[in-house]
TORPANU-336148 format. One record per residue (C-alpha): x, y, z; residue in three letters. Coordinates in pm, whole numbers, plus 50000, padded with zeros to 5 digits. Example, Ala and Ser with C-alpha at 12.3 -4.5 7.8 and 13.67 -1.06 7.14 Angstrom:
2
512304955050780ALA;513674989450714SER;
END
This chain:
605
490365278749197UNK;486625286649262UNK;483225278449193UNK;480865301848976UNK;477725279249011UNK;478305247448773UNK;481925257248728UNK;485175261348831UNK;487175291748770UNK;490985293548746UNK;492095328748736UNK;488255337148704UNK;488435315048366UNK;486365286848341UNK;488365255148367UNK;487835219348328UNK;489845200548598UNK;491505169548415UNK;493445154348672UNK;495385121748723UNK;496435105049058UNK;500105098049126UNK;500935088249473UNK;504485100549587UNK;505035075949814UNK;504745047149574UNK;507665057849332UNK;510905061349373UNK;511675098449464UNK;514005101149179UNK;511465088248919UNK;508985117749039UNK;509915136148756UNK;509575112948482UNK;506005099048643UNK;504925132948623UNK;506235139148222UNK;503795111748124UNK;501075126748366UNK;501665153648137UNK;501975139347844UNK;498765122347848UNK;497525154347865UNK;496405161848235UNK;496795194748395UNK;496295187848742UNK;497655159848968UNK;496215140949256UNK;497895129349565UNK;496755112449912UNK;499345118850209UNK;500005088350410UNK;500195094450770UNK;502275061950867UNK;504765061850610UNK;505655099050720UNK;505295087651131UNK;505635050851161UNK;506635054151470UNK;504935071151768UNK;508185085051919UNK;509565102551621UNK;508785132451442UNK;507345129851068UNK;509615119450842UNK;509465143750564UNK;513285133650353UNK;513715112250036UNK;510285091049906UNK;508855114650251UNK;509535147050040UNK;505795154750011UNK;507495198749948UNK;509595186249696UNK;506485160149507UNK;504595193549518UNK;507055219349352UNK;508185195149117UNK;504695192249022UNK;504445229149014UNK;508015229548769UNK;506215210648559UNK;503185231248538UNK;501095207448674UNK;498195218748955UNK;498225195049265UNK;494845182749447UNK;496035168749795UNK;494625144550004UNK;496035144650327UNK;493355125850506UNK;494005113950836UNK;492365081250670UNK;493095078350301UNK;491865039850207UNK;494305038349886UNK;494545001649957UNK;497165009650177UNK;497984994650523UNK;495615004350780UNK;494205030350546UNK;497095052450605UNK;496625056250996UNK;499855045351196UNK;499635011451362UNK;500825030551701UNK;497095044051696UNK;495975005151819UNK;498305002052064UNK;496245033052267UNK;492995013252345UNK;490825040952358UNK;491935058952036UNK;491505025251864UNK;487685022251990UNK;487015058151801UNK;489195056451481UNK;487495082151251UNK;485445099851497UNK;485265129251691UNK;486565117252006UNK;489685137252189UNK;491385105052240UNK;491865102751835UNK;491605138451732UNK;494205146251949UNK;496985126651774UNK;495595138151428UNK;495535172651562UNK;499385169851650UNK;500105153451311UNK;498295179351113UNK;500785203551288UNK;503705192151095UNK;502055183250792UNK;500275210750718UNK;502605238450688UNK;503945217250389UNK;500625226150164UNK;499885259450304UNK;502745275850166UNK;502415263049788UNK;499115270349782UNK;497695287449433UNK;496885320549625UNK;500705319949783UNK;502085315649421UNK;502145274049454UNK;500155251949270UNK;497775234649509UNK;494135243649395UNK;492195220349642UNK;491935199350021UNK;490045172850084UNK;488485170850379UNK;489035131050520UNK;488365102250248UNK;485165089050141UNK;483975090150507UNK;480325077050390UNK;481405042450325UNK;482405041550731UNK;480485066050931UNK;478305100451006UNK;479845116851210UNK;480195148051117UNK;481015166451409UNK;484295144051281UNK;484255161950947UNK;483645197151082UNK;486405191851320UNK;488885183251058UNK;487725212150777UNK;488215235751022UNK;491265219551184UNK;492665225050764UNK;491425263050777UNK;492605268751061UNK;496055263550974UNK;496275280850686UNK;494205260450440UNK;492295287550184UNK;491945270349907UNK;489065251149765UNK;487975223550024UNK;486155193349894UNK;485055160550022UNK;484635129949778UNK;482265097149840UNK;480995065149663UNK;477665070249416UNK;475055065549673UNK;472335089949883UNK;473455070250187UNK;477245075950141UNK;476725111050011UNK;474395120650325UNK;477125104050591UNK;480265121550402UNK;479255155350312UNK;479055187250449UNK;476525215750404UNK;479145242850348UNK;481715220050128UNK;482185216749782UNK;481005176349729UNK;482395151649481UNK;482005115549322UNK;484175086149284UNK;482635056749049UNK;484515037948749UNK;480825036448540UNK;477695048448507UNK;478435082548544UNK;475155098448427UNK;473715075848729UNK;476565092048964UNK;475925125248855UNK;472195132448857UNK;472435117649186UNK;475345142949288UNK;473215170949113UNK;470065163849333UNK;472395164349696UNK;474775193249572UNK;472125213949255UNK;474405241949065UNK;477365227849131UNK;480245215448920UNK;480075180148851UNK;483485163148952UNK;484525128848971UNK;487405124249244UNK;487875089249124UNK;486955075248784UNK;488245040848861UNK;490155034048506UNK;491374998048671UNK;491464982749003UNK;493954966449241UNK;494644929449330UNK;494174910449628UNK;496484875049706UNK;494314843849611UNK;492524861449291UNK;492814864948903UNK;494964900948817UNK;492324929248787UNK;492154946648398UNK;490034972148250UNK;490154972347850UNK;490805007047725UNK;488245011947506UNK;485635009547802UNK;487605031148035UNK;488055055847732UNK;484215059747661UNK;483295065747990UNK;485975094248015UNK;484925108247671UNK;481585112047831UNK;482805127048111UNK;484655154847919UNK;481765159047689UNK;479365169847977UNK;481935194348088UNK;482745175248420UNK;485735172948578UNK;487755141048646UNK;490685124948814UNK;492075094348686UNK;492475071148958UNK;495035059448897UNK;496895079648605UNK;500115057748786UNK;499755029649019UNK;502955028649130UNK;504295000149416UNK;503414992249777UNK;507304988149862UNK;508294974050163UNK;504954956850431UNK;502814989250326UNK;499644967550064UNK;496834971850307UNK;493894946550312UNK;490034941250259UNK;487914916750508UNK;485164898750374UNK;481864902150568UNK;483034872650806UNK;486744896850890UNK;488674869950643UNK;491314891850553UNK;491974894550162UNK;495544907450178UNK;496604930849847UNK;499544922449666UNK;502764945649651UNK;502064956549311UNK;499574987349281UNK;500004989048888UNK;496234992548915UNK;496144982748526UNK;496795023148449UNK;497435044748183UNK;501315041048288UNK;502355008748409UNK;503825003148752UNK;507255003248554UNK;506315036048380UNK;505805021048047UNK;502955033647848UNK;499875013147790UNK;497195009347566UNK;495345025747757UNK;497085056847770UNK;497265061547409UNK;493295057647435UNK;492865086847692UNK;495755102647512UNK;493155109447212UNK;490405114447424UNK;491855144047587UNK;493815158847315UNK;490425157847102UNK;488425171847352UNK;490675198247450UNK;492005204847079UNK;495655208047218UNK;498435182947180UNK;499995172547481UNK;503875174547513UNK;505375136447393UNK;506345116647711UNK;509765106147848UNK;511265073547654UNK;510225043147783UNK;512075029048115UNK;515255008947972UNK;515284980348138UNK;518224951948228UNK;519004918048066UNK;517334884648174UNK;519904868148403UNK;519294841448702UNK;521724843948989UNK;522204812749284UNK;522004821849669UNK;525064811249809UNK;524594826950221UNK;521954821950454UNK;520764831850837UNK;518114813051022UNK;515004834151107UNK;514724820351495UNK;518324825251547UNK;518194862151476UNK;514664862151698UNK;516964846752006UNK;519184871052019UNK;516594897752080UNK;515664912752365UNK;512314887752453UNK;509454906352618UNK;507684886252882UNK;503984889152917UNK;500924866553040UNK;498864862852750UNK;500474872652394UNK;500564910752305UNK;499324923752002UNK;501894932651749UNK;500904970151837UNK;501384966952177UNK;504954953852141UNK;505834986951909UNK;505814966351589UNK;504744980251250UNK;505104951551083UNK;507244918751064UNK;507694892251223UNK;506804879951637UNK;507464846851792UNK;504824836652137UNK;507414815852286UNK;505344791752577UNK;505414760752709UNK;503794728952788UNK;504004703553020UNK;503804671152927UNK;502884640052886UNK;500154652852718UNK;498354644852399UNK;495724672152219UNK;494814696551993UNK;496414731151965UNK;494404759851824UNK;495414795151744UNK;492704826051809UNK;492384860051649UNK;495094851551396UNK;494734870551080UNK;498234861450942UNK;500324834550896UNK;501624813151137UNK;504444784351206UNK;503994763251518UNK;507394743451628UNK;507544722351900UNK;511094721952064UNK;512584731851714UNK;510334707051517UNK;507914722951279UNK;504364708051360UNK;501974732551159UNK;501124762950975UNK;498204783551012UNK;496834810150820UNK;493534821650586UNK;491584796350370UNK;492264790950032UNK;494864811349953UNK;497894787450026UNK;497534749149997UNK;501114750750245UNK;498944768150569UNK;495354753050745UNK;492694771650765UNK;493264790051141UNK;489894797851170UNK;488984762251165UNK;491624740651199UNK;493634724551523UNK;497264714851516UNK;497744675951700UNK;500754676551946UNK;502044643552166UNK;505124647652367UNK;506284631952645UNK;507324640353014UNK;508894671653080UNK;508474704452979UNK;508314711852636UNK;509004746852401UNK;505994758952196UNK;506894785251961UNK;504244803351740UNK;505804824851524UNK;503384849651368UNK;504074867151006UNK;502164898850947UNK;499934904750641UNK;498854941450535UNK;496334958150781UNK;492624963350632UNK;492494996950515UNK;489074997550440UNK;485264989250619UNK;484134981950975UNK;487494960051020UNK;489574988651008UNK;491814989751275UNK;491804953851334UNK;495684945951502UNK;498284917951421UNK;499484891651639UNK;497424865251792UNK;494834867552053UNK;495334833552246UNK;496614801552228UNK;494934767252336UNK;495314730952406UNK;492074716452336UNK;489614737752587UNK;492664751852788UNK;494414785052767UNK;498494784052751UNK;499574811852947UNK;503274825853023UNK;504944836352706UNK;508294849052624UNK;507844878452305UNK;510124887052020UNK;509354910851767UNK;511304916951479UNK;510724946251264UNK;510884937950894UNK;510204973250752UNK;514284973150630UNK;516914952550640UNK;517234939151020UNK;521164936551105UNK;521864898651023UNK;525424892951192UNK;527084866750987UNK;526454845350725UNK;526604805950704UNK;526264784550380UNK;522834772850288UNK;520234762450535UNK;516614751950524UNK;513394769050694UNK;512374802850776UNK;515684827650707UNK;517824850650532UNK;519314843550206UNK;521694861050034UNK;523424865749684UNK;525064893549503UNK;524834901649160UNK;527294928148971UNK;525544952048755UNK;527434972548476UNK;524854998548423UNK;521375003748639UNK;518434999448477UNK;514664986448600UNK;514384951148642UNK;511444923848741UNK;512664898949007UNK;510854861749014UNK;511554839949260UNK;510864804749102UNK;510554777649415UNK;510284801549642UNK;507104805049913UNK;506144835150086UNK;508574860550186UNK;510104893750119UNK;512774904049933UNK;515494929049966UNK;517644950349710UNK;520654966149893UNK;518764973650219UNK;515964983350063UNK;512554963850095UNK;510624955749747UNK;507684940049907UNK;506104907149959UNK;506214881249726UNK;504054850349726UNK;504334821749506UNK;501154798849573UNK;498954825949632UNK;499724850649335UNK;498794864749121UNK;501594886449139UNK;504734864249018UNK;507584893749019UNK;508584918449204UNK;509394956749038UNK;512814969449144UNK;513985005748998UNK;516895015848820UNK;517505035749148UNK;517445009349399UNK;520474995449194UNK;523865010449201UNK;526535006148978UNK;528934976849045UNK;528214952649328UNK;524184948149470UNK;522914928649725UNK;520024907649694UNK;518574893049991UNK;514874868650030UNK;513634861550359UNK;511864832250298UNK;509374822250597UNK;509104786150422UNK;510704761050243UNK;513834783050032UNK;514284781649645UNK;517264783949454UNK;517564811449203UNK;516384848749159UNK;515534853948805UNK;516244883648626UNK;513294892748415UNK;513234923948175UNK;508804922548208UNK;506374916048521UNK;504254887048476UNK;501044876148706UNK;499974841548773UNK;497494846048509UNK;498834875348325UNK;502364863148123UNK;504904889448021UNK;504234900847662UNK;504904939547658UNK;508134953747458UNK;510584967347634UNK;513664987947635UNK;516864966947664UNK;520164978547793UNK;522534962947580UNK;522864920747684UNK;526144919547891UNK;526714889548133UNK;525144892748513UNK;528154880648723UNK;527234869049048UNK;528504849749333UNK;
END
């Protein structure tokens, strides 16, 4: 691919780049191939991916993980099979709504690199430098000149929304070319002079990212970047969801216009998304208002796309659908059938494990004041600051720099939850509200036990770390804890199981399954948690705050026979897991049709 003033050239032809964003590490790595059908289908040639950094490296210690839903080699040549061109994103920082914006949490637990995220300072660059050494090699060799199909690098991610430093940006273009990188390198930024001035670079091909307006977007791209191609990275066809707000939708007809227009004018586009996908496991990121209130996004990143989270086919596909095929004049191939799906069945939790008595048989980590979940090696889960008072004593307890969700027990007794205003009637507002404690002589066990949201992945709170900062009573710090951190990325090792309790814990049930098949999972009664199917983490659920009300759990997290089913519920526990054959939203009910696998009975025990 290159640039013959306002155009691109593939093969010195002129080409129209009509892309659509599919992130790998969202889906399933057997469903790949059928994502990318409908990509197809809908009549894209090109696909878009980011690369996220701390779902290949979540740990500091360890090599990149490059095997199964880490496969980024095997995402690109099936692409390629499929004669499909690939745009990759491989960051450092990709945003994608994704936790921390795709940067490992490990990053925060080295102070300095943490003051200089997404700058030019050694004490970051260096640890990008060593993580572009194993990623890179990956894209090199299937690039379009060395007979793949990657056409373009980007050069970081939107980097004038954040910053200007582009001693930054020149660091990492040439880092990419460096290595091997020889295809077309691009940046991409929001529709602004400001944003375009702090993320471009003199020498690099620039693009756009808006959802409308695009004549606006354009001249303005024009005047930076004259006799250039016009290109929007990211036509924003639908947008994601946050805990605490209404489910996000974009009617089809307006997203259609606005990419007839594009296509008209000759620009290029990339859907964004073309397929949302899921944020499996702790990895939805966060926003922060202007005040750092976190705004946590929910597990589903169906994005209200062309194809649904679940792969089924939307209005709004068949709307682009047309749009393409009648600009283009050629009929896409027909997509894959629609995902079947299995029968509506409710199954009963019959086991359970208490949440503090797994967290006392862990090794606990003594420290003055509390550690950051960072500094304790945690991606994400769950700590408990174990201290204590002395009492008699009467007061106020207050929690600092808590941007989470919290439990405080005192000697067992549950005495208050903290966590972010008015998104769950069940926790206080920690930023503003005290917790009243009276105990008598002695000395007395204070346990808060913190619950990790997503990390902000986007603005000047980027980088922000998990845990608590401090604890009080009334004007006086508590110092002296006792730390255990519990790592809820997979399935922790739960020992034994015991009928039915209450409070934070494990619950369990099993439910035999003739023939896989997608299914929704609901989890009526049930507060804030996450839930696992055989081992494998679907993501957060949470009732009061919605909107999502059901989790998405592939025909290839389900096996044949027996499966395992398992909620860890950090309040008060439900009953049932319901079965359902469509996702449904607080505000958004299940109406789509669906493929049903023939209705057999769901045994469980």
């Amino acid at each position: 691919m290159t640039i013959d003033q306002d155009r691109f050239l593939r093969n010195g032809i002129p080409h129209q780049i009509i892309s659509g964003a599919v992130h790998y590490f969202r889906i399933a790595d057997r469903l790949w191939e059928d994502r990318l059908l409908r990509v197809r289908a809908l009549g894209c040639n090109t696909v878009e991916t980011y690369v996220a950094w701390n779902f290949h490296q979540p740990w500091a210690d360890r090599p990149a993980d490059f095997t199964g839903m880490r496969d980024l080699g095997r995402f690109l040549d099936l692409a390629a099979s499929l004669d499909l061109d690939v745009i990759v994103r491989p960051g450092p920082y990709i945003c994608a709504e994704w936790d921390n914006g795709g940067l490992p949490a490990w990053l925060l637990a080295d102070h300095r690199a943490a003051r200089a995220l997404r700058t030019s300072d050694p004490a970051y660059l260096d640890h990008v430098d060593r993580w572009f050494d194993q990623l890179l090699p990956i894209i090199v060799r299937r690039q379009a000149d060395r007979g793949g199909r990657v056409i373009s690098v980007q050069v970081e991610n939107e980097y004038g929304s954040f910053g200007d430093d582009h001693q930054y940006l020149e660091h990492l273009r040439d880092g990419l070319i460096e290595r091997g990188v020889t295809v077309l390198l691009f940046t991409s930024d929001g529709p602004s002079e400001l944003m375009l001035s702090g993320g471009t670079l003199p020498d690099t091909f620039a693009t756009i990212n808006f959802g409308s307006r695009q004549q606006e977007a354009f001249g303005l791209l024009a005047r930076v970047r004259p006799g250039t191609p016009g290109m929007c990275m990211e036509f924003w066809n639908g947008w994601f969801d946050h805990h605490g707000e209404p489910h996000h939708t974009r009617t089809g007809d307006s997203a259609a216009d606005e990419l007839a227009g594009m296509l008209a004018a000759g620009r290029s586009v990339n859907l964004y998304m073309a397929h949302g996908g899921t944020n499996f496991g702790p990895w939805a990121g966060a926003n922060a208002g202007p005040d750092g209130r976190l705004q946590p996004t929910v597990t589903s990143y169906d994005y209200d796309a062309p194809i649904a989270e679940d792969g089924r086919l939307t209005g709004k596909f068949h709307a682009f659908r047309a749009v393409i095929t009648e600009h283009t004049g050629t009929q896409p191939p027909e997509p894959p059938a629609e995902p079947l799906v299995q029968p509506e069945a409710t199954v009963t939790v019959g086991g359970f494990v208490g949440l503090h008595r797994i967290l006392d048989h862990l090794d606990a980590v003594p420290a003055p004041v509390p550690d950051s979940f960072e500094l304790l090696g945690l991606h994400h889960g769950v700590v408990r600051y174990r201290t204590t008072i002395a009492g008699p004593i009467s007061g106020r307890l207050s929690v600092t720099g808590l941007a989470d969700l919290a439990e405080l027990r005192l000697d067992g007794e549950l005495v208050g939850r903290l966590g972010i205003a008015g998104l769950d009637p069940g926790f206080a507002d920690a930023a503003s509200q005290q917790i009243a404690v009276d105990v008598g002589p002695g000395d007395h066990d204070l346990d808060v036990t913190v619950w990790s949201l997503g990390r902000v992945n986007f603005g000047p709170y980027l980088g922000t770390g998990k845990g608590v900062s401090g604890i009080r009573l009334e004007h006086q710090q508590l110092f002296g804890y006792e730390q255990s951190a519990l790592d809820l990325t997979e399935l922790p090792d739960l020992g034994q199981w015991r009928p039915n309790g209450s409070g934070p814990g494990f619950h369990r049930a099993v439910v035999e399954v003739e023939e896989v098949a997608d299914a929704h999972l609901h989890l009526p009664g049930w507060q804030h948690g996450y839930l696992y199917l055989n081992g494998v983490n679907l993501g957060r659920y949470w009732n009061p705050a919605g909107p999502q009300q059901t989790l998405y759990a592939p025909a290839p997290f389900w096996r044949a026979g027996e499966n395992e089913l398992v909620v860890l519920e950090f309040g008060e526990p439900g009953r049932d897991i319901v079965r359902r054959s469509t996702p449904c939203s607080a505000d958004r009910p299940a109406g789509v049709s669906v493929r049903l696998l023939p209705a057999r009975p769901a045994g469980s025990r």
